[in-house]
TORDREN-746237 format. One record per atom (N, C-alpha, C, O): x, y, z. Coordinates in steps of 0.2 Angstrom, whole numbers, plus 2048, in hexadecimal, padded with zeros to 3 digits. Layout:
<recs>
XYZ/...
</recs>
This chain:
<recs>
89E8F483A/8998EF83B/89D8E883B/8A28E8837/89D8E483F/8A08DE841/89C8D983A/8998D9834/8A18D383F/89C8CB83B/8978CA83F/8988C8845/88E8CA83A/8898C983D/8898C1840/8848BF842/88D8BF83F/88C8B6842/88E8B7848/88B8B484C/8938BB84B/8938BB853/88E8BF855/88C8BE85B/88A8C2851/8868C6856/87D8C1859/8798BE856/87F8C2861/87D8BE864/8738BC862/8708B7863/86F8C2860/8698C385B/86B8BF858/86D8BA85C/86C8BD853/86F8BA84C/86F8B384D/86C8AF84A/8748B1852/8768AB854/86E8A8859/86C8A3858/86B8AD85D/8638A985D/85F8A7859/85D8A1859/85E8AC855/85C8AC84F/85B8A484B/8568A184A/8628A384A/86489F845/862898848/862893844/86089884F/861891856/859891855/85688C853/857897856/84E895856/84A89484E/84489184D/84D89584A/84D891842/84F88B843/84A888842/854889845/857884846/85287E84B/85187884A/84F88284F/84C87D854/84687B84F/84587584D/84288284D/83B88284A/83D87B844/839876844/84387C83F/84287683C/84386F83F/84086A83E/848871843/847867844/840865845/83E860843/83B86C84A/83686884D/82F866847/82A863849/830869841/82F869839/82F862837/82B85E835/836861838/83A859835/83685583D/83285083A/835855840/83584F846/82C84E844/82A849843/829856843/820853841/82085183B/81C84C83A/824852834/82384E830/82684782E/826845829/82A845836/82C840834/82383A839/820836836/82383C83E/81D83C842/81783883B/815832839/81683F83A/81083E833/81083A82E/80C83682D/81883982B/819833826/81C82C829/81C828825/81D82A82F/81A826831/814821833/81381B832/810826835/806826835/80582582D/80182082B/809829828/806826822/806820820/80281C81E/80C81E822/812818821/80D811824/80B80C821/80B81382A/80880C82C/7FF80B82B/7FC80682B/7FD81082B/7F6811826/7F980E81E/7F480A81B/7FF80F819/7FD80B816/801804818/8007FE816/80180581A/8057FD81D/8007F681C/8017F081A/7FB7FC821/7F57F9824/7F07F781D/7EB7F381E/7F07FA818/7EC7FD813/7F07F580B/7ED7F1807/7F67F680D/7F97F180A/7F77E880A/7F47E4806/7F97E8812/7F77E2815/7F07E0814/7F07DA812/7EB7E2814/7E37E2813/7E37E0809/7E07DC807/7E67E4807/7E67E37FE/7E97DC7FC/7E77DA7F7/7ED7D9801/7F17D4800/7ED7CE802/7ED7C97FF/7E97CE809/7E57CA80B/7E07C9805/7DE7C3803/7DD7CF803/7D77CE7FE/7DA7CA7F8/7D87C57F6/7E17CE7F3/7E37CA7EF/7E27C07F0/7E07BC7EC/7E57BE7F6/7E77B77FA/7DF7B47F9/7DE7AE7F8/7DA7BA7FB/7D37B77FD/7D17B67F4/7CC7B27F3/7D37B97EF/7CF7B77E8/7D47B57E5/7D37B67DF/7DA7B27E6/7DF7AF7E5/7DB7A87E4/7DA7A67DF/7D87A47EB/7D57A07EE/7CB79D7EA/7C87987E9/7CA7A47EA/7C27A47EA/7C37A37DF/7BF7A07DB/7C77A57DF/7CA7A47D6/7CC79D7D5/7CC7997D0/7CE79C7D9/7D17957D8/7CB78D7DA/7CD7877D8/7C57917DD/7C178C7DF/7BD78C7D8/7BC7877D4/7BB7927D8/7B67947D2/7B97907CC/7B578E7C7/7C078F7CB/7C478A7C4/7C37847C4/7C47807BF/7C27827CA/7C077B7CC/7B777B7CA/7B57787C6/7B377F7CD/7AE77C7CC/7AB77D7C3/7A777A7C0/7AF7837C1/7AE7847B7/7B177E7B4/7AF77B7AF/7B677A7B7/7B77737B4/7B576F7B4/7B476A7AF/7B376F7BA/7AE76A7BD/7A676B7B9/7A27667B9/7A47707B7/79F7727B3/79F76F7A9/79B76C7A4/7A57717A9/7A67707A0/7A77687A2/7A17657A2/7AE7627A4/7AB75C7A4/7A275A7A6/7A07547A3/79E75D7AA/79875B7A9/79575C7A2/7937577A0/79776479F/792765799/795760794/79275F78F/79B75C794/79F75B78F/79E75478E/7A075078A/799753794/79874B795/79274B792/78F746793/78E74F790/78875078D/78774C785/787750780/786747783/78574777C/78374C778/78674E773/77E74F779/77C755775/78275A772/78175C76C/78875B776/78C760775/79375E773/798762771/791756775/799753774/798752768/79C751764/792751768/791750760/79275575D/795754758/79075F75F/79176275C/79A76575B/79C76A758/79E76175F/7A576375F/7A875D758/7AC75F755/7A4758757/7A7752752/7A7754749/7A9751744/
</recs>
């Protein structure tokens, strides 16, 4: 019996394995991709919302301050701190 690596079966063989995985690696580079830009997209939107109560927290601090100097100008309240 010879060496199976010259035999011409064998050497197909090893070529249509060969093809079938690349075409494995090419779909799941495809797919992880698709994933990649879905979170992409998933990211960006997370970031906008952080930006948007970054904003909407910062307004709300201003107007709780704006609340306590009112209450603090109260005499009622300003006697119970003396």
């Amino acid at each position: 019996m010879g060496d199976l690596t010259n035999n011409p079966i064998v050497q197909c063989g090893f070529a249509g394995m060969c093809a079938v995985l690349l075409g494995i690696i090419v779909w799941l580079i495809k797919q992880l991709l698709t994933v990649l830009k879905e979170t992409n997209t998933v990211i960006g939107e997370n970031t906008k919302t952080i930006g948007m109560l970054h904003t909407t927290s910062n307004e709300e601090i201003v107007v709780l301050r704006d609340i306590q100097a009112k209450l603090m100008a109260r005499p009622c309240l300003v006697k119970g701190e003396q």
